[in-house]
C-alpha positions as a printed Julia matrix, in Angstrom:
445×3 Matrix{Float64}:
 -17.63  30.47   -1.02
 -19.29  32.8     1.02
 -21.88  32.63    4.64
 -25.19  32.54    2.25
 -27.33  29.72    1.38
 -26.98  28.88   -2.86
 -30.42  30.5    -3.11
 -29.63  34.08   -1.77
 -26.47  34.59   -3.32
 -24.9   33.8    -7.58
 -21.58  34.22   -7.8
 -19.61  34.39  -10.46
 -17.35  32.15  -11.64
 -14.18  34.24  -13.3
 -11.19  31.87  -12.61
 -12.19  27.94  -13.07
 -11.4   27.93  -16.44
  -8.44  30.28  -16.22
  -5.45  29.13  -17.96
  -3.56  32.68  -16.8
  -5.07  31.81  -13.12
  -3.89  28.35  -13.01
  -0.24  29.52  -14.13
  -0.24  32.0   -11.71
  -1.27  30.17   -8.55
  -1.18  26.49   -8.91
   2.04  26.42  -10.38
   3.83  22.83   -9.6
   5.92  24.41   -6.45
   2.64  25.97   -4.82
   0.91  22.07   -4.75
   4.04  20.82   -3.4
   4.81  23.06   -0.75
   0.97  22.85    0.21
   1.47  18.71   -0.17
   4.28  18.91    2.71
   2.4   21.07    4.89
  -0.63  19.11    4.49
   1.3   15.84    5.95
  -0.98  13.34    4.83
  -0.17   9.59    6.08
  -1.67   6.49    4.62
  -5.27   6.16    6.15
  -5.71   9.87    6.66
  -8.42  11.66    5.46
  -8.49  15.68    3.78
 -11.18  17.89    3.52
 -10.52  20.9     0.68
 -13.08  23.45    1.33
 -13.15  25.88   -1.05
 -11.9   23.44   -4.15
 -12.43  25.27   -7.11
 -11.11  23.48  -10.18
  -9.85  20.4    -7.77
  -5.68  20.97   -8.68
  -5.08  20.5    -4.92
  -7.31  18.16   -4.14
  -6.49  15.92   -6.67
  -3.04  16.5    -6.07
  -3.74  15.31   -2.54
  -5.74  12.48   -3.97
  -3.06  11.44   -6.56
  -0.28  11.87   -3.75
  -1.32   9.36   -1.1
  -3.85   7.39   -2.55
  -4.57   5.56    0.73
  -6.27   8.93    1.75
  -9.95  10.33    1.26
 -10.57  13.44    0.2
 -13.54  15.2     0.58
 -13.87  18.6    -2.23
 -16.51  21.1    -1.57
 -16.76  24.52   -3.67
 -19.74  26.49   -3.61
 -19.69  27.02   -7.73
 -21.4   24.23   -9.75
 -18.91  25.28  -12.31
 -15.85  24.53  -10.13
 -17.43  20.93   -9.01
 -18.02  19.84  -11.98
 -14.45  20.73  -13.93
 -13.13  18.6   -10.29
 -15.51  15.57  -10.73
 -14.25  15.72  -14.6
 -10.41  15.69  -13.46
 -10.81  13.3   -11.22
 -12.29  11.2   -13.05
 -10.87   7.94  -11.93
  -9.78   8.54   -8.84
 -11.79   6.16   -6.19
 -10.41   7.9    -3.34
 -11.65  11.64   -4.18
 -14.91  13.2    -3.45
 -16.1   16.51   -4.7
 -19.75  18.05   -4.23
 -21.13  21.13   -3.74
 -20.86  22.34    0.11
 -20.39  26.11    1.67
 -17.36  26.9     3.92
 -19.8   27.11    7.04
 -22.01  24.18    6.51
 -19.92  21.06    5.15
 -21.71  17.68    4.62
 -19.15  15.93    6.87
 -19.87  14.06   10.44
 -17.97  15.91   13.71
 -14.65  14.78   13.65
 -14.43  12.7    10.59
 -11.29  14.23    9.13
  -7.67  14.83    9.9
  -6.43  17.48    7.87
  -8.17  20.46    6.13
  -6.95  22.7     3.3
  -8.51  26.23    3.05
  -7.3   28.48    0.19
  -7.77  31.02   -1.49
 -11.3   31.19    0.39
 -11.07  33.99    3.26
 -11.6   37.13    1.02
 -15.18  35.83   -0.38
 -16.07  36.06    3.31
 -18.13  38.34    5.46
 -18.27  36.34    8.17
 -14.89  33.74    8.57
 -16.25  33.11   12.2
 -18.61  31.0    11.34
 -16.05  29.18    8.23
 -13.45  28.62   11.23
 -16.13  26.95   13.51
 -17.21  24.6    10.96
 -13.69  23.53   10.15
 -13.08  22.81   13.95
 -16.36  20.96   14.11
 -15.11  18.26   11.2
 -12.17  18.58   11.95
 -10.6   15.61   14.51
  -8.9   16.72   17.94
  -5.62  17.23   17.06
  -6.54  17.58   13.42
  -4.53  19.99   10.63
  -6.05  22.78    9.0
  -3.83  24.72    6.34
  -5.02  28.53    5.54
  -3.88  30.44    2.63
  -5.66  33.82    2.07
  -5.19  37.16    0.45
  -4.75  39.61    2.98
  -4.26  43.44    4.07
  -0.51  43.49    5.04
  -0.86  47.46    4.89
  -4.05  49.39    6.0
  -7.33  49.77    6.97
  -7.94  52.13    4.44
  -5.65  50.58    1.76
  -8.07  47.28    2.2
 -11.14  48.78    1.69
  -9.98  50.47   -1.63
  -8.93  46.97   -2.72
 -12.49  45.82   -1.87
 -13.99  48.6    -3.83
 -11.45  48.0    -6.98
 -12.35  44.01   -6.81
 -16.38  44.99   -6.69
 -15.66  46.82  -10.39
 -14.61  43.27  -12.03
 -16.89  40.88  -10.32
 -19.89  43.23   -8.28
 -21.58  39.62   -7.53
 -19.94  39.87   -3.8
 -17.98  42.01   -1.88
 -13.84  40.68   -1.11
 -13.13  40.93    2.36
  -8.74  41.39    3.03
  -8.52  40.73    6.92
  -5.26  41.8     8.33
  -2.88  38.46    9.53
  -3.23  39.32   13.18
  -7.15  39.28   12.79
  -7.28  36.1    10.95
  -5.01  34.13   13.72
  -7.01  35.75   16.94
 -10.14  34.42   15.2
  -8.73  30.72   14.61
  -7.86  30.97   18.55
 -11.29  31.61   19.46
 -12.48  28.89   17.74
 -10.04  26.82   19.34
  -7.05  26.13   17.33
  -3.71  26.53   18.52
  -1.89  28.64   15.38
   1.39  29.05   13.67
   2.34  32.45   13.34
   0.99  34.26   10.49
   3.6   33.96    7.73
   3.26  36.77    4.9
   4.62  37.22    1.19
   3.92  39.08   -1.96
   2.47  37.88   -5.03
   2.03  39.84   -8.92
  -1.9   39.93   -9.74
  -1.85  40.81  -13.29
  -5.13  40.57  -13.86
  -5.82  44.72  -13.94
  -8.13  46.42  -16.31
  -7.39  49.96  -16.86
 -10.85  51.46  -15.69
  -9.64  49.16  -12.23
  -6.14  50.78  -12.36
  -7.5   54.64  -12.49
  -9.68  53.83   -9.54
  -6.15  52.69   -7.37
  -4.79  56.19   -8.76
  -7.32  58.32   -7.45
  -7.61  56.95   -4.27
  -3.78  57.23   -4.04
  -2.9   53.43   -3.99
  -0.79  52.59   -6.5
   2.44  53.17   -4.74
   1.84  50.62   -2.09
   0.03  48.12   -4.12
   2.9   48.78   -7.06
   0.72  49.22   -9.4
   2.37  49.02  -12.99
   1.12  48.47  -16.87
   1.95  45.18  -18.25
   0.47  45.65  -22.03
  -1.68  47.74  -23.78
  -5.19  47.61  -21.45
  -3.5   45.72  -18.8
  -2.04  46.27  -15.42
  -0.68  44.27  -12.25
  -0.1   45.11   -8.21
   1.32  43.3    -5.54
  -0.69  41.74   -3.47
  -0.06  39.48   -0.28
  -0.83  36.16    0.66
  -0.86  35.1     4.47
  -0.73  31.34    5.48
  -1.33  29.7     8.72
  -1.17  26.35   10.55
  -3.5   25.52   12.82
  -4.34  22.82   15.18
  -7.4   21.49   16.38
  -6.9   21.8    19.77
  -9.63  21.77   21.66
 -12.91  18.97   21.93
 -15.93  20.02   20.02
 -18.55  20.1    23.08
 -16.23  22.64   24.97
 -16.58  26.12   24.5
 -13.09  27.95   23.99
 -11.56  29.09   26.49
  -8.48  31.05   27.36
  -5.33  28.89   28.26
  -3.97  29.81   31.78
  -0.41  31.23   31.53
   1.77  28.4    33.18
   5.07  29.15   34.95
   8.2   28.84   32.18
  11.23  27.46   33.75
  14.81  29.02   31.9
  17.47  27.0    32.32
  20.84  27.59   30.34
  21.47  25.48   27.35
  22.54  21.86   28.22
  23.69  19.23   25.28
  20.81  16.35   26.75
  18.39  18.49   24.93
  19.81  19.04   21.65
  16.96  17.18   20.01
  14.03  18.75   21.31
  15.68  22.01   20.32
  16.21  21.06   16.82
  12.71  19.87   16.59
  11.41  22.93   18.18
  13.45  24.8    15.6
  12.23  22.97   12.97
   8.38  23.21   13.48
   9.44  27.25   13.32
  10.69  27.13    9.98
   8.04  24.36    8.54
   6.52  26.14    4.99
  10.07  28.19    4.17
  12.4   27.25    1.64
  15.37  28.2     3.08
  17.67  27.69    0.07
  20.47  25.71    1.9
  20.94  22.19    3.49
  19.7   21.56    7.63
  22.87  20.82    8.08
  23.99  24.7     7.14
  21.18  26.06    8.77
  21.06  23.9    11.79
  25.37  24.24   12.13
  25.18  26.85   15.18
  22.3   24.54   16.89
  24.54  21.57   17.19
  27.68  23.35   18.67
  25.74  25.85   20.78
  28.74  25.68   23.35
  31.29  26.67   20.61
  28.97  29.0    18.82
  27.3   30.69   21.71
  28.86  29.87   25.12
  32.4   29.86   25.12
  31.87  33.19   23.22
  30.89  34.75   25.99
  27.21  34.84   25.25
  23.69  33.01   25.94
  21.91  30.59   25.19
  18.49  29.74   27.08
  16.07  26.83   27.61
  12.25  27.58   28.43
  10.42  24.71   30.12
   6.82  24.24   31.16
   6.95  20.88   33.63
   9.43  18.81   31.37
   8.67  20.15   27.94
  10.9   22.31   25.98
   8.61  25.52   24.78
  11.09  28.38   24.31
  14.48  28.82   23.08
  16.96  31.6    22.15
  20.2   32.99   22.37
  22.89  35.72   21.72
  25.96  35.71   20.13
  28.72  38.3    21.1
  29.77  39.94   17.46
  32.3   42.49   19.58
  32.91  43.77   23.14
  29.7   45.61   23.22
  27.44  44.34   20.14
  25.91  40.92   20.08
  23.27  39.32   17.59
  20.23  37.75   19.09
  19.67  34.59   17.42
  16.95  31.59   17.81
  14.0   33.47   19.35
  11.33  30.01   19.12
   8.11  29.6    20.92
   6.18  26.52   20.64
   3.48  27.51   18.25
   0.35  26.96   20.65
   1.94  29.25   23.29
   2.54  31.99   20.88
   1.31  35.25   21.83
   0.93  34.63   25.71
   3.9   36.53   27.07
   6.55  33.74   26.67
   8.56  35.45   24.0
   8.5   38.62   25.82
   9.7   36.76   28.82
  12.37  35.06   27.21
  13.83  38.21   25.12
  13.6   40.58   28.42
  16.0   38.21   30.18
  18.29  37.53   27.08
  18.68  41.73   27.34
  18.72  41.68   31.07
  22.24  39.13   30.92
  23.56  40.56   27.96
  23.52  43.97   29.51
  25.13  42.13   32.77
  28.03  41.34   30.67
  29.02  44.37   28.86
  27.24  44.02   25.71
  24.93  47.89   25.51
  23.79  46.69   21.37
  21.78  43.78   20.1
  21.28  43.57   16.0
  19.14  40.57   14.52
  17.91  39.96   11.38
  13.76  38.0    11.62
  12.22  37.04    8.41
  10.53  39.64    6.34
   7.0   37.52    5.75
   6.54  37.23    9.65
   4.54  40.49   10.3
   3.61  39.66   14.06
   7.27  38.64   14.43
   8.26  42.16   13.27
   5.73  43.74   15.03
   7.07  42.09   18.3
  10.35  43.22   18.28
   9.01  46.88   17.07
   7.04  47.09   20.2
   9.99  45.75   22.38
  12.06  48.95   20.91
  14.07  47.76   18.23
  14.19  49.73   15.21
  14.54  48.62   11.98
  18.36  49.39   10.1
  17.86  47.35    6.8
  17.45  44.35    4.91
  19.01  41.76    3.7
  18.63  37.25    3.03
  19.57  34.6     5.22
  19.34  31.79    2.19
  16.58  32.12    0.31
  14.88  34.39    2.72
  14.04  37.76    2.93
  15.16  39.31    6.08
  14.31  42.06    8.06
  17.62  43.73   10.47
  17.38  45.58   13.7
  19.19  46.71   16.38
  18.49  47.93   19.99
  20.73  49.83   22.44
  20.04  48.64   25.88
  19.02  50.49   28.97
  20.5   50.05   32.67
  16.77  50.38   33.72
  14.85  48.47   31.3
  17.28  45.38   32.12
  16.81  46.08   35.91
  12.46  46.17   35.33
  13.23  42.76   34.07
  14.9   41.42   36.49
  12.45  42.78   39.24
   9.78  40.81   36.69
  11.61  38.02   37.22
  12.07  38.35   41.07
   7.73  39.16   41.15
   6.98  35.96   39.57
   9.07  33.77   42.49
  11.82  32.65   39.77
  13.85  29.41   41.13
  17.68  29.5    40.45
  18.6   26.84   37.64
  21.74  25.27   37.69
  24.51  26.38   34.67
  26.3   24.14   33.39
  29.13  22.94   35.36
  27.7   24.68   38.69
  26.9   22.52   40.91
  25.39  24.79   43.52
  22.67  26.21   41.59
  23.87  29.7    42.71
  24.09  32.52   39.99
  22.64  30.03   37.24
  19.81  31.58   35.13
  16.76  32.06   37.42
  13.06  30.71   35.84
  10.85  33.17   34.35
   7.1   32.47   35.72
């Protein structure tokens, strides 16, 4: 796909008929996993924009057969090896139709799958309008995109490489952070960018000399696979987003409202765990909820009675925030649990919430904090960089890939939060088992 009418631009198709392609990247697991994030429920309909050969929207189709599905590619190629798979299929659509002008009515659809699409972009504003404006209030979109995990400079060379096999339009890599701020101002409420690697063996040597000279193999691992061919890693990124705003408003920025920290009480367990949950929605974790989620349901054991922390972020009566720290030795503890609901990510909550988790656990003797944040959360990692926590190592929690780090507190730093705390009129909150309300955790505005 790409922002041109069919007349000004031809691109070429190089991966429809792909056997290596489809082995590669619509391998049985990747249609499952993007099945459960979907969520389709009887009566629902999907939009796939971007189809290609149809695998996921017929897989959709197939799936919940009580759901329409609408498949739009701009390749006649692509639409016509769909229409010929789903053949049969009463309940699947597929025509030709450009990322930034569907054939669909405002609002007519509940969920919408875009992968694999971004990079053929020059201008993803106007793809991320167009999926809001079909999209229902409150609708689903899915985004899976190569990305730039690494550079500026390391992206264009990859755009310059990728011109050499196909020169019929330029690949664009946006960086995670760049994709997500442009969902938000077209009024979806996002997940947090979630980043892996993948192999692309699909390099020619003329392609892999080019990477050598400009002094990117290292970082893209570039490596010979046979005689003529070569692979690097590249990186997908993958974000939820919500529809969250009406169609005939223009976005706007959300007012930051007052978060109210209360210490963990059991009454709430649920919300937590769902909270928790929406977090981790997309990973494989590689163990039962039950072993993840064994801490969560004995936070008074696990967290409390240890002689750490574990804090409740409200805005009016819904839980938003969540997070804790767990006392490892008299002066180390691990901070554990760091959630934000995902439409109030990246409006000062989490930095709110993690300078008062350091502010208490510097009250009580503990001078270290360690944690360990998944390794394909880039603005996660980036957030705790920027907070002054350095990086020590890496290691898996499950199936996970995890990033460690570790922080030595400051006297000062901890007593700037709590003047931050005192500026924005904080309320005492009751602890548990204090009746007064004095010396419970104060609310963070």
């Amino acid at each position: 796909m790409n922002n041109s009418s069919s007349s000004e631009v031809a691109l070429r198709d190089g991966w429809t008929h792909d056997l290596d392609y489809r082995r590669c990247y619509q391998t049985e697991d990747d249609l499952q996993t993007i099945l459960r994030l979907l969520a389709l429920t009887p009566g629902c309909s999907l939009v796939d924009v971007g189809c290609g050969n149809g695998a996921f929207a017929i897989a959709a189709a197939n799936n919940c057969p009580d759901c329409q599905v609408w498949a739009f590619d701009a390749l006649d190629s692509a639409i016509a090896e769909c229409q010929a798979k789903a053949a049969g299929l009463e309940n699947l659509r597929a025509a030709k139709g450009w990322a930034h002008a569907l054939p669909l009515a405002t609002a007519s659809v509940d969920r919408a799958l875009f992968r694999s699409v971004l990079h053929h972009l020059a201008q993803p504003e106007a793809a991320y309008a167009e999926l809001g404006r079909v999209l229902k209030p409150g609708g689903r979109l899915v985004l899976q995109a190569p990305c730039n995990n690494w550079g500026a400079a390391l992206g264009r060379v990859l755009s310059e490489m990728m011109l050499l096999a196909d020169n019929s339009h330029r690949r664009f890599y946006y960086r995670p952070v760049e994709i997500a701020d442009g969902l938000q101002r077209a009024g979806f409420s996002c997940s947090e960018p979630e980043c892996w690697p993948y192999e692309f063996p699909f390099i020619e040597d003329h392609e892999a000399a080019f990477l050598q000279q400009h002094g990117a193999e290292k970082e893209l691992r570039l490596r010979p696979l046979q005689p003529g061919k070569w692979g690097i890693e590249g990186c997908w990124v993958r974000i939820i987003a919500g529809n969250a705003i009406q169609r005939d408003c223009r976005p706007r920025e959300r007012p930051v409202v007052g978060m109210r920290l209360i210490r963990y009480q059991p009454e709430f367990q649920e919300p937590m765990l769902a909270l928790h949950r929406s977090a981790i929605e997309g990973f494989v974790l590689g163990m039962t909820h039950e072993q993840d989620e064994a801490d969560l349901v004995a936070v008074e054991d696990v967290y409390l009675r240890g002689h750490g922390e574990f804090l409740l972020g409200f805005i009016g009566e819904r839980l938003v925030a969540m997070g804790g720290f767990k006392r490892l030795s008299g002066g180390l503890a691990e901070l554990r649990r760091m959630r934000i609901a995902r439409e109030l990510q990246g409006q000062g909550y989490g930095t709110l919430l993690l300078r008062e988790l350091e502010r208490r656990a510097f009250q009580s003797g503990i001078r270290t904090l360690c944690l360990d944040t998944a390794r394909r959360r880039p603005l996660t990692l980036e957030f705790y960089r920027k907070h002054g926590y350095q990086q020590t190592g890496r290691s898996f929690y499950g199936a996970v890939e995890t990033v460690q780090f570790k922080k030595a507190l400051e006297e000062q730093i901890c007593l700037d939060a709590a003047n931050q705390s005192a500026a924005a009129n904080c309320v005492p909150a009751k602890r548990i088992g204090d009746s007064s309300g004095s010396g419970g955790p104060p609310s963070v505005g």
